[in-house]
MDAnalysis code that builds the backbone (N, CA, C; Angstrom):
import MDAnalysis as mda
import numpy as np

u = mda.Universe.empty(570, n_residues=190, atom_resindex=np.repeat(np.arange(190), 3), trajectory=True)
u.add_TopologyAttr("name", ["N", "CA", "C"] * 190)
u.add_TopologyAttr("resid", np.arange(1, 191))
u.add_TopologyAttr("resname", ["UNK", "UNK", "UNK", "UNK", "UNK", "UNK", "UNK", "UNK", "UNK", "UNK", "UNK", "UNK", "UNK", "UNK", "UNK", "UNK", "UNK", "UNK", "UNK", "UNK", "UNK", "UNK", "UNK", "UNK", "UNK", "UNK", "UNK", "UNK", "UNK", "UNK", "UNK", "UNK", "UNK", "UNK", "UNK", "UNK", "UNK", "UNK", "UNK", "UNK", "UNK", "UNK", "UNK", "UNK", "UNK", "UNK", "UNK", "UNK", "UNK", "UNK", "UNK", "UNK", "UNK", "UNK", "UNK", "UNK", "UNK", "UNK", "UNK", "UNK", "UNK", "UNK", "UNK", "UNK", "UNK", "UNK", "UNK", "UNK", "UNK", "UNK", "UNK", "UNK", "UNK", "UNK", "UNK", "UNK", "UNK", "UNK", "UNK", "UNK", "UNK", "UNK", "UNK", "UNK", "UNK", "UNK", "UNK", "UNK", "UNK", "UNK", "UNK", "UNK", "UNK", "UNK", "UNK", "UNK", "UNK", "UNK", "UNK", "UNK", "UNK", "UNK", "UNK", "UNK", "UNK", "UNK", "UNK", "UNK", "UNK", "UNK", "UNK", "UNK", "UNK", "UNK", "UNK", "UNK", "UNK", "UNK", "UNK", "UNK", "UNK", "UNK", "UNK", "UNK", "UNK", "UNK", "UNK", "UNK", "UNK", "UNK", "UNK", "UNK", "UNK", "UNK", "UNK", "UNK", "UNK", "UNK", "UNK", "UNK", "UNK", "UNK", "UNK", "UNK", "UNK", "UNK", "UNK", "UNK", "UNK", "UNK", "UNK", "UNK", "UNK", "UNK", "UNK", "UNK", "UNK", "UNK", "UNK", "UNK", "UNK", "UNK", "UNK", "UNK", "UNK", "UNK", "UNK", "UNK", "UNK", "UNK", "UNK", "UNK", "UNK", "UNK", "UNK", "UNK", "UNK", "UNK", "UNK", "UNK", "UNK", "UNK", "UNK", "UNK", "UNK", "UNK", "UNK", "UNK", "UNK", "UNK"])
u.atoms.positions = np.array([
    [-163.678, -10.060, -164.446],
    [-162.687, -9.680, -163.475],
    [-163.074, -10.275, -162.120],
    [-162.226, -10.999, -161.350],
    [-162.369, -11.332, -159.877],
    [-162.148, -10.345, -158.895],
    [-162.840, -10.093, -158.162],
    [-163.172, -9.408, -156.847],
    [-161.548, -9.276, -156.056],
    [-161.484, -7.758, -156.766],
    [-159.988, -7.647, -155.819],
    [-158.930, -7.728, -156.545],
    [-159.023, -7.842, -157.701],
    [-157.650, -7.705, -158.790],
    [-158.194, -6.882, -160.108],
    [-157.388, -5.697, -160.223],
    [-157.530, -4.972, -161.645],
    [-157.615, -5.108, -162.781],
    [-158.040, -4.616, -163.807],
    [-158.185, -4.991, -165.070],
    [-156.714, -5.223, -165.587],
    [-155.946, -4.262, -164.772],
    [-154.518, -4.633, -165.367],
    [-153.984, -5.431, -165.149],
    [-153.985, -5.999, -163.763],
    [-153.789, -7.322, -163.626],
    [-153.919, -8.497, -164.077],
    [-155.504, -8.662, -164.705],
    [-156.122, -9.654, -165.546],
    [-155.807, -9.420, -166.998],
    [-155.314, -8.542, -167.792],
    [-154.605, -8.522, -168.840],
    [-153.661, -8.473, -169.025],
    [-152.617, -8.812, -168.077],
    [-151.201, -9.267, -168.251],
    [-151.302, -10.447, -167.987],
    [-151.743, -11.412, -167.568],
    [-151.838, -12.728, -166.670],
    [-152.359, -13.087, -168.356],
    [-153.272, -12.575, -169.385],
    [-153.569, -13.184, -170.327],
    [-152.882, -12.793, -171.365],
    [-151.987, -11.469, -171.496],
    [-151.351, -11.182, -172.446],
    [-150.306, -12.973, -172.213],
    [-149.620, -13.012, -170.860],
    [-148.636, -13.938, -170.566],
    [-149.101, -15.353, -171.152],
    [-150.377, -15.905, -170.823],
    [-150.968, -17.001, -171.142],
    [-151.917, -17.260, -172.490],
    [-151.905, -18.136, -172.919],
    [-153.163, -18.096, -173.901],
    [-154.475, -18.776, -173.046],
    [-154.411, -19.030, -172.145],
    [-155.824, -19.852, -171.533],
    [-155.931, -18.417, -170.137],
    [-156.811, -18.379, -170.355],
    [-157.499, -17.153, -169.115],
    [-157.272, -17.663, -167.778],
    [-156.345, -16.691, -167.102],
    [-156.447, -17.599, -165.571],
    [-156.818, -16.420, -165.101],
    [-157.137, -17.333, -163.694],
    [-157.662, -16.538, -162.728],
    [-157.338, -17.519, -161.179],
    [-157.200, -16.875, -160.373],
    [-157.378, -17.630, -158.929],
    [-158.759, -18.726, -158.802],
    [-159.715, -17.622, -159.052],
    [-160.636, -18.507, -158.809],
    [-161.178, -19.803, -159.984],
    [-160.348, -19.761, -160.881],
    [-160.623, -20.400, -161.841],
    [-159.596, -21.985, -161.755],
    [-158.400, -22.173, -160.960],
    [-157.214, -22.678, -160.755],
    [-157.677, -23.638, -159.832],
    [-157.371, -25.074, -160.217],
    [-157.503, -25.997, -158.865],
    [-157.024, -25.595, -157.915],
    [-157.425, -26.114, -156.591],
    [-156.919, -26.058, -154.972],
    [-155.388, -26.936, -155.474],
    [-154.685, -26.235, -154.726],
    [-153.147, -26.721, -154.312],
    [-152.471, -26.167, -156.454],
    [-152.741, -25.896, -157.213],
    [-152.425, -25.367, -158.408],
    [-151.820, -24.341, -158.138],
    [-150.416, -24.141, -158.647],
    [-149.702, -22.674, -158.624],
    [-149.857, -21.968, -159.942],
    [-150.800, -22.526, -160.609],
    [-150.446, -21.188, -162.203],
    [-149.733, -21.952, -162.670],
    [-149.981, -21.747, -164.751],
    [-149.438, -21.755, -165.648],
    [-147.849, -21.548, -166.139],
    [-147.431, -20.534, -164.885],
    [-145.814, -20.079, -165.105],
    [-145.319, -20.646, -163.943],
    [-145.934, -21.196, -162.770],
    [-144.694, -22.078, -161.663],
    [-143.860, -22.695, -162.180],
    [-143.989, -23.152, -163.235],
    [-142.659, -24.443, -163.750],
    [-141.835, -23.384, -164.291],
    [-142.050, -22.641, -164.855],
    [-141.285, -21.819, -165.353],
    [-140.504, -20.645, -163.947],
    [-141.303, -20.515, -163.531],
    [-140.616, -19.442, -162.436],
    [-139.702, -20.338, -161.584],
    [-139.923, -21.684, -161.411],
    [-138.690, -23.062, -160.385],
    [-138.064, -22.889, -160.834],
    [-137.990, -22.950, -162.262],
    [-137.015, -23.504, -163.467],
    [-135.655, -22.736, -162.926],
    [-136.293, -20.991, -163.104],
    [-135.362, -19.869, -163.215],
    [-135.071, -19.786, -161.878],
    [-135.587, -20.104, -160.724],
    [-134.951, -20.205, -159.405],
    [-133.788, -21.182, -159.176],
    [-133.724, -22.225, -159.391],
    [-133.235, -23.088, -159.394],
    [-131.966, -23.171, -159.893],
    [-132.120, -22.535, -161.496],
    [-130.957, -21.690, -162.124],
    [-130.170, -20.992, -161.626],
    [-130.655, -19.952, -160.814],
    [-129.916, -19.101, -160.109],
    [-129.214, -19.442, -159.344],
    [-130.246, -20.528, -158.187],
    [-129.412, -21.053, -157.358],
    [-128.161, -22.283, -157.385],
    [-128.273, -22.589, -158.328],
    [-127.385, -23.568, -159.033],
    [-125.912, -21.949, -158.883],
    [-126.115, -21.400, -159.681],
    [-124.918, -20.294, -160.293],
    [-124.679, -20.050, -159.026],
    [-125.385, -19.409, -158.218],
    [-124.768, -18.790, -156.567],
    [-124.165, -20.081, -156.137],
    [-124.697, -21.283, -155.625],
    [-124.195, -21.944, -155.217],
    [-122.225, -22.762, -155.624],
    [-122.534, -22.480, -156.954],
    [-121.443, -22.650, -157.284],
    [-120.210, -21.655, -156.980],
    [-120.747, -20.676, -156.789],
    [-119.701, -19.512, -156.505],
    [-119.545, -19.093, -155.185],
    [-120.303, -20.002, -154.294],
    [-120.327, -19.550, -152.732],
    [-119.617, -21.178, -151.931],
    [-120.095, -22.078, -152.903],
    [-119.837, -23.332, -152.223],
    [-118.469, -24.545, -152.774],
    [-117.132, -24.003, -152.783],
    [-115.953, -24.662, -153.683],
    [-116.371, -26.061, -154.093],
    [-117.018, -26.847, -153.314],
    [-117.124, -28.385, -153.155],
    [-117.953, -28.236, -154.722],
    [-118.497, -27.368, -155.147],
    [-119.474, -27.707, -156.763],
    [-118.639, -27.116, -157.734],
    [-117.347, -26.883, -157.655],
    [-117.011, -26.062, -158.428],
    [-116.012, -27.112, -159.143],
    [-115.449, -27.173, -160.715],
    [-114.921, -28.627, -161.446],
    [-113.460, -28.849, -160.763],
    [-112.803, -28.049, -160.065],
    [-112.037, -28.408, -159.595],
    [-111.915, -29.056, -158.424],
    [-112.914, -30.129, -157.863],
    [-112.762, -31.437, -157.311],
    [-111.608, -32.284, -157.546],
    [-111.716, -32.816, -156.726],
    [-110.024, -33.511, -156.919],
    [-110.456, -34.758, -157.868],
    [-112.044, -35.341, -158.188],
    [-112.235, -36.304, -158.727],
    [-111.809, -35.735, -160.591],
    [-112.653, -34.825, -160.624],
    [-112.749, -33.978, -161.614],
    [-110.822, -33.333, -162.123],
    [-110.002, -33.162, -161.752],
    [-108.840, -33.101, -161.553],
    [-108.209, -34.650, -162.396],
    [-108.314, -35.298, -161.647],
    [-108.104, -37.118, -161.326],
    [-108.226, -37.573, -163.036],
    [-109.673, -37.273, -163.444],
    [-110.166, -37.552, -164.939],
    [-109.064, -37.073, -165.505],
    [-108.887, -35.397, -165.784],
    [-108.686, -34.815, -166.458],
    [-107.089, -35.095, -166.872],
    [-106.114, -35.927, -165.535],
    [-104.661, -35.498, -165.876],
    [-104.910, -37.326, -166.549],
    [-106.116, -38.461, -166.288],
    [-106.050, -39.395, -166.988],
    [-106.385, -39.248, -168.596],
    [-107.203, -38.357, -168.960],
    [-107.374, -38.051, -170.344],
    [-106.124, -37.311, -170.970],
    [-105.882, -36.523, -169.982],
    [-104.302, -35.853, -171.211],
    [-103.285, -37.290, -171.040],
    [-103.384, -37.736, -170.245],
    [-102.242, -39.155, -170.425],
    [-102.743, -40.333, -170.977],
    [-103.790, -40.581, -171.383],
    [-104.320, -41.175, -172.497],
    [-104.430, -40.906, -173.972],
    [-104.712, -39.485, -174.165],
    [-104.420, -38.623, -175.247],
    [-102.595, -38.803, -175.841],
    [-102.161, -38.678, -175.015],
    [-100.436, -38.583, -175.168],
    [-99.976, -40.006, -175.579],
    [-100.622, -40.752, -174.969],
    [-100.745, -42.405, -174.792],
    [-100.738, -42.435, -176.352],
    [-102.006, -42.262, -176.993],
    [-102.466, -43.102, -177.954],
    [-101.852, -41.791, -179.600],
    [-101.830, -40.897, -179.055],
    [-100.833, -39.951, -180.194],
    [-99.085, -39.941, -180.295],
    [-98.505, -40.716, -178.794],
    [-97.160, -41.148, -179.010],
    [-96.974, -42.243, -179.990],
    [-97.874, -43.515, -179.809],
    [-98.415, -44.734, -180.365],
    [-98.125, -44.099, -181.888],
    [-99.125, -43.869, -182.432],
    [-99.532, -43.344, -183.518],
    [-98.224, -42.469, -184.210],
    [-97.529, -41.658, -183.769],
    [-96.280, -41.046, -184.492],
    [-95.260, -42.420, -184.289],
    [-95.444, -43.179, -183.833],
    [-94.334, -44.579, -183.775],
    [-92.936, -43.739, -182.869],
    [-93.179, -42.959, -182.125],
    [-92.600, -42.905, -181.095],
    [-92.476, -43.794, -179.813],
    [-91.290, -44.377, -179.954],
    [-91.460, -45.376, -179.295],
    [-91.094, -45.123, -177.935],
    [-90.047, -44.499, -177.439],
    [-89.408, -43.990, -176.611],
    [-90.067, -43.117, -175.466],
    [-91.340, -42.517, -176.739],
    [-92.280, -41.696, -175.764],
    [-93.279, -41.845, -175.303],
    [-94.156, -43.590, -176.250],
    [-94.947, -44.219, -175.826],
    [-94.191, -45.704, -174.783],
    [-93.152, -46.039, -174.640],
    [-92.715, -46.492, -173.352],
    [-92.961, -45.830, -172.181],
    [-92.652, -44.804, -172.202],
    [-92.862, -43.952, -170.932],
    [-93.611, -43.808, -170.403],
    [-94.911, -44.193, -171.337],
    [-96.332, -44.301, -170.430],
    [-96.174, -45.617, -169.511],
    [-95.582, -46.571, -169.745],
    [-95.550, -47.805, -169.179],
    [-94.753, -48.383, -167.781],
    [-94.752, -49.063, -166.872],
    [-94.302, -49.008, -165.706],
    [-93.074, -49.846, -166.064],
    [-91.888, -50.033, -165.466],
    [-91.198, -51.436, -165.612],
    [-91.395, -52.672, -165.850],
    [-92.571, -53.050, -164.977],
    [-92.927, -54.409, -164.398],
    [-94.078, -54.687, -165.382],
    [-94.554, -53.688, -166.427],
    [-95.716, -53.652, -167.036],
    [-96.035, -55.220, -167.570],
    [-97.291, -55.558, -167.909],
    [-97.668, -56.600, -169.050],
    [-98.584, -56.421, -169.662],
    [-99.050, -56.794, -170.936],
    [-100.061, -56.899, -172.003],
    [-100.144, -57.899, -172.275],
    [-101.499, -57.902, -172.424],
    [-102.744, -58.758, -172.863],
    [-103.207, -58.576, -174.132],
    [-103.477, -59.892, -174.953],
    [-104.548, -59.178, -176.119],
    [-105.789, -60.329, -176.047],
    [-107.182, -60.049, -176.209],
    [-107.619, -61.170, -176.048],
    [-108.264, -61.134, -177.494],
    [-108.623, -62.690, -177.656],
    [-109.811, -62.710, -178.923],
    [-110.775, -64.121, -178.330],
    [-112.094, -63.438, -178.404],
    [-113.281, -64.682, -178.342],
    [-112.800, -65.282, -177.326],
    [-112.659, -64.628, -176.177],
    [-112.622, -64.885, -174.486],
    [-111.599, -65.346, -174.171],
    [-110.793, -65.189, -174.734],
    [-109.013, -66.023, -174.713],
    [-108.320, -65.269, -174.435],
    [-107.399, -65.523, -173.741],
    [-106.024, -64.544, -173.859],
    [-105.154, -65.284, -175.120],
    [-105.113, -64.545, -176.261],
    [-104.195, -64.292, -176.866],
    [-102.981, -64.860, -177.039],
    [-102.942, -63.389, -176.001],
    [-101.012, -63.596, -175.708],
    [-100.429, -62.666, -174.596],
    [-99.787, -62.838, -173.944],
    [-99.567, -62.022, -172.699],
    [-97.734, -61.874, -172.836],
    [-97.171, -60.250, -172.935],
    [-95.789, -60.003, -172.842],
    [-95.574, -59.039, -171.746],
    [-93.969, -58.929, -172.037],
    [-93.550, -58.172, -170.843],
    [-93.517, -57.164, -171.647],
    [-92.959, -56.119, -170.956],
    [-93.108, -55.067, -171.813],
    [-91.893, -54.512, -172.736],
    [-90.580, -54.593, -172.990],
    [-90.009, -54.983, -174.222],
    [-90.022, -55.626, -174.927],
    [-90.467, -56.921, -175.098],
    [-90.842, -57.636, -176.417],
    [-92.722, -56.492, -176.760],
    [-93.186, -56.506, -175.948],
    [-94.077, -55.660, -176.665],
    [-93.993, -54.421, -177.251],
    [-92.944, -53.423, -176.672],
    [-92.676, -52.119, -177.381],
    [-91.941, -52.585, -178.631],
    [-90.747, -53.787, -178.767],
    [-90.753, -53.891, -180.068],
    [-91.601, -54.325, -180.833],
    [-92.247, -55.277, -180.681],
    [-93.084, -55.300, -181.797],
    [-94.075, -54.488, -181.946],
    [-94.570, -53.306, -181.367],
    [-95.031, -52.548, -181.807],
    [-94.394, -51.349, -182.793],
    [-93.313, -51.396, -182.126],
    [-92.080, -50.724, -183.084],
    [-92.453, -51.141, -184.715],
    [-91.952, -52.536, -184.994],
    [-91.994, -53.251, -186.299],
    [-93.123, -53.350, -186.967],
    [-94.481, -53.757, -185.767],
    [-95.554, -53.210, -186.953],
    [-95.888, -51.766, -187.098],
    [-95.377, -50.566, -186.832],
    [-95.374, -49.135, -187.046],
    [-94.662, -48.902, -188.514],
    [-93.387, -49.755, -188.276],
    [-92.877, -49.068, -189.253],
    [-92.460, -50.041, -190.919],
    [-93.616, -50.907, -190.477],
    [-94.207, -51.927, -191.517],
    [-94.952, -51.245, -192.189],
    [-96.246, -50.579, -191.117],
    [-97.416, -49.586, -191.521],
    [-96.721, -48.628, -192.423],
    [-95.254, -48.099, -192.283],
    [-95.130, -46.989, -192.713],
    [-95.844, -45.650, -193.162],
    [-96.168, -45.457, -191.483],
    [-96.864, -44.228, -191.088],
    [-98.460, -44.038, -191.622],
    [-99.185, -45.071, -191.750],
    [-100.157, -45.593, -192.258],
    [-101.277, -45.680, -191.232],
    [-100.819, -46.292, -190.286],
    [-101.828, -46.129, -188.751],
    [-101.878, -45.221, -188.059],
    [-102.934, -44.779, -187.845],
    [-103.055, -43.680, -186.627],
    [-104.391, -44.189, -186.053],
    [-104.508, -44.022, -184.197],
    [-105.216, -44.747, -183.099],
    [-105.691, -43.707, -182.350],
    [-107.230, -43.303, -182.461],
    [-107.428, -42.426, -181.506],
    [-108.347, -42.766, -180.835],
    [-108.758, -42.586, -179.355],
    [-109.488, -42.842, -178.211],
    [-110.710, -42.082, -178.704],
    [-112.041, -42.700, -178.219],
    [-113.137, -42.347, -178.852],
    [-113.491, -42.077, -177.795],
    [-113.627, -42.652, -176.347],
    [-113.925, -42.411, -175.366],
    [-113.533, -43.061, -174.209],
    [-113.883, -42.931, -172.841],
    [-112.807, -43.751, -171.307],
    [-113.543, -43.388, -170.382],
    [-113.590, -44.541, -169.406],
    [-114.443, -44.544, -167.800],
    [-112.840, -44.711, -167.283],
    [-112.983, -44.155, -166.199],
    [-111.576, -44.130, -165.207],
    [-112.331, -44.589, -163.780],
    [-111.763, -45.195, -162.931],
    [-112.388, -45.359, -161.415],
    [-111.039, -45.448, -160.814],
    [-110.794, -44.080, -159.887],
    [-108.929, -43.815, -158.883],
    [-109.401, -43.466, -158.468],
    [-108.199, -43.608, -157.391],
    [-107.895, -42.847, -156.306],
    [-106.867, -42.618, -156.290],
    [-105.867, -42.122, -155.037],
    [-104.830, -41.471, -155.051],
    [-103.670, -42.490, -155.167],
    [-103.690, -43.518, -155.389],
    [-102.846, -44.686, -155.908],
    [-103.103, -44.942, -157.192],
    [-103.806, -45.882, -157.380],
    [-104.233, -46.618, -159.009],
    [-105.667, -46.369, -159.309],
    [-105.287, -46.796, -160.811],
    [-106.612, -46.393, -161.441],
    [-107.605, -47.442, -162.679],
    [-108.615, -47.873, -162.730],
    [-108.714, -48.541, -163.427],
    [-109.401, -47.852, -164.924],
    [-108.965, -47.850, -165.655],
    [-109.815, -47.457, -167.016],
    [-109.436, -48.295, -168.115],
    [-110.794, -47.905, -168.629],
    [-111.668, -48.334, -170.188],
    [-111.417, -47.031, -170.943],
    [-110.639, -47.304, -172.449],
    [-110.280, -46.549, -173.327],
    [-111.021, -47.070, -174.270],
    [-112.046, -46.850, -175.493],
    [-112.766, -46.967, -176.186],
    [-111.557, -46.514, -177.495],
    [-111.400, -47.290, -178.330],
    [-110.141, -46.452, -179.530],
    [-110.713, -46.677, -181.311],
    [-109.876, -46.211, -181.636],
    [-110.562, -46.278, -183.414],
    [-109.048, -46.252, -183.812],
    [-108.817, -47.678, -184.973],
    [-107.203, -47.556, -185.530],
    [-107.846, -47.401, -186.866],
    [-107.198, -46.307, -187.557],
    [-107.721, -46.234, -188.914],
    [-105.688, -46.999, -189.472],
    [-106.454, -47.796, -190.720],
    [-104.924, -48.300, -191.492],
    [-105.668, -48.715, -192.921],
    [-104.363, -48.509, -193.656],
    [-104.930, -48.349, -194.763],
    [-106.188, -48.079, -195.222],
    [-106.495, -48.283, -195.540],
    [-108.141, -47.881, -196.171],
    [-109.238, -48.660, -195.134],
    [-108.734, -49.095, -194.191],
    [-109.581, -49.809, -193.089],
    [-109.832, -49.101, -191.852],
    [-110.559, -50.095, -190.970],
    [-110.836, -49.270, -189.458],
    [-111.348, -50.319, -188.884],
    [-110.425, -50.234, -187.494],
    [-110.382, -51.293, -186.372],
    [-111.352, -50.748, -184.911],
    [-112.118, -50.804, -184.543],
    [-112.675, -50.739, -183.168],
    [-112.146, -51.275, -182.221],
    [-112.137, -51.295, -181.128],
    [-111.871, -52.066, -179.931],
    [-111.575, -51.087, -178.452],
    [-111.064, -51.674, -177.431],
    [-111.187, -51.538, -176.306],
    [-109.993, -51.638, -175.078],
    [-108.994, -50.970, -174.361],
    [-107.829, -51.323, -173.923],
    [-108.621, -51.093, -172.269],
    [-108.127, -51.679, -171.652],
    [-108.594, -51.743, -170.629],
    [-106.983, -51.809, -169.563],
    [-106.639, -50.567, -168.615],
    [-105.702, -50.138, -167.741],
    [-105.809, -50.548, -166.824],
    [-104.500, -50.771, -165.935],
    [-104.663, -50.386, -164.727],
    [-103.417, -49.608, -164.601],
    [-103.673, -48.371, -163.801],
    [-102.477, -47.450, -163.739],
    [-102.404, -46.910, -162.125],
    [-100.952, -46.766, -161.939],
    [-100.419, -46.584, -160.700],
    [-100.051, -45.495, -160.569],
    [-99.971, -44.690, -159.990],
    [-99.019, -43.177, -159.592],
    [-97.311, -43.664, -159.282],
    [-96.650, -42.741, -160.347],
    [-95.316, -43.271, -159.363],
    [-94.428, -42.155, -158.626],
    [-93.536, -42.165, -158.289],
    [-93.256, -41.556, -157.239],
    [-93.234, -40.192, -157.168],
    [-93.232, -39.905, -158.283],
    [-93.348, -38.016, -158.847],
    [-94.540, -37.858, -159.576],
    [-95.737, -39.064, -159.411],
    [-97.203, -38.882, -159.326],
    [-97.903, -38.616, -160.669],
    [-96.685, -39.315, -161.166],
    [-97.319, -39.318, -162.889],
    [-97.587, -40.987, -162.760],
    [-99.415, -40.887, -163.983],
    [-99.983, -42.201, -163.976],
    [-98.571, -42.943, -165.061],
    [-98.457, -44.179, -164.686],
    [-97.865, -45.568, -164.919],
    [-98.414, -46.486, -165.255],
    [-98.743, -46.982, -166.840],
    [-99.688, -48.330, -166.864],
    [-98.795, -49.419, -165.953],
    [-99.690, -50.714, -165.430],
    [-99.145, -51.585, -165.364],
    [-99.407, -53.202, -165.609],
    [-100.689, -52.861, -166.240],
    [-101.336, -53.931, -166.985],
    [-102.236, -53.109, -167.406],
    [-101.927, -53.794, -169.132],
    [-103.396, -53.691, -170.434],
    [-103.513, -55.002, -170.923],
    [-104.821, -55.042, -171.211],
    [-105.393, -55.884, -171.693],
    [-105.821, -55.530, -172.490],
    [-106.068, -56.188, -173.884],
    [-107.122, -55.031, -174.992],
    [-107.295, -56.616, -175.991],
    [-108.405, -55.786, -176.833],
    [-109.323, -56.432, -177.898],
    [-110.291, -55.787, -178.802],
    [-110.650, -56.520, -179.979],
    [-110.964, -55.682, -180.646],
    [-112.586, -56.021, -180.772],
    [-113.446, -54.619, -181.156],
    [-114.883, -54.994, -181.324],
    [-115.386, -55.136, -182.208],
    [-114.704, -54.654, -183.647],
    [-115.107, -54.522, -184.746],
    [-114.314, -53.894, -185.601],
    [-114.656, -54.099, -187.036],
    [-114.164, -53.400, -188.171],
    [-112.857, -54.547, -188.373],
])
């Protein structure tokens, strides 16, 4: 026992630890065996208060906002696609829109955007309900105008599966719903 602390003291400090501490046993500038653990749980706390005292940490940021109405309109995007709704996957698209497709650093082919909704039309219902395209994942970078994002997608068809990559740029329009107005896309695999 050290000079000045109880037996009870020194058997909780070892019930807590398996290595015997003591003050005098502890390097100079050493806080004990449980400091990391006692930050840990401070830190915790203060994380939770802070969030509830300080709005600016709380997910409703306007960035955090921003993501969220681009993922449900990407989601809608690529499940209008997929039912061969055509009418309702136009609507994601601006007037003035164009597409891109590239392969092995090329452009492809570049349309306006009715010759591209039909032929997406015709290969849908070629597929006969055979394709379905879902987003695997997306980086977005907006602001309160346009936005640029990376949609990561998976086309499953027939007994196959396509990888690849659509790459946006989307505008707000006047009632502040996103508007593609150029895609570009390509595929990575499968």
């Amino acid at each position: 026992m050290t000079a000045g602390h109880s037996g009870r003291m020194d058997s909780v400090k070892e019930w807590l630890s398996p290595v015997r501490w003591r003050p005098a046993d502890r390097p100079r500038g050493s806080f004990g065996p449980w400091a990391a653990v006692t930050a840990a749980v401070l830190l915790a706390g203060l994380l939770v208060v802070g969030r509830a005292v300080f709005p600016a940490f709380r997910s409703t940021h306007p960035a955090a906002a921003a993501d969220s109405a681009i993922a449900q309109f990407l989601d809608s995007y690529f499940r209008d696609w997929s039912a061969g709704d055509m009418a309702a996957y136009r609507a994601h698209f601006d007037e003035s829109a164009h597409v891109s497709f590239v392969r092995d650093g090329r452009v492809e082919w570049c349309q306006e955007l009715d010759p591209f909704i039909r032929e997406q039309d015709r290969i849908l219902r070629a597929a006969a309900g055979t394709m379905r395209e879902r987003m695997t994942s997306f980086t977005a970078e907006n602001d309160a105008v346009t936005a640029h994002v990376t949609a990561r997608w998976e086309l499953a068809h027939g007994g196959g599966k396509t990888v690849g990559v659509d790459r946006f740029t989307l505008v707000r329009d006047p009632a502040g719903r996103w508007k593609i107005i150029a895609l570009v896309f390509y595929h990575t695999g499968g």
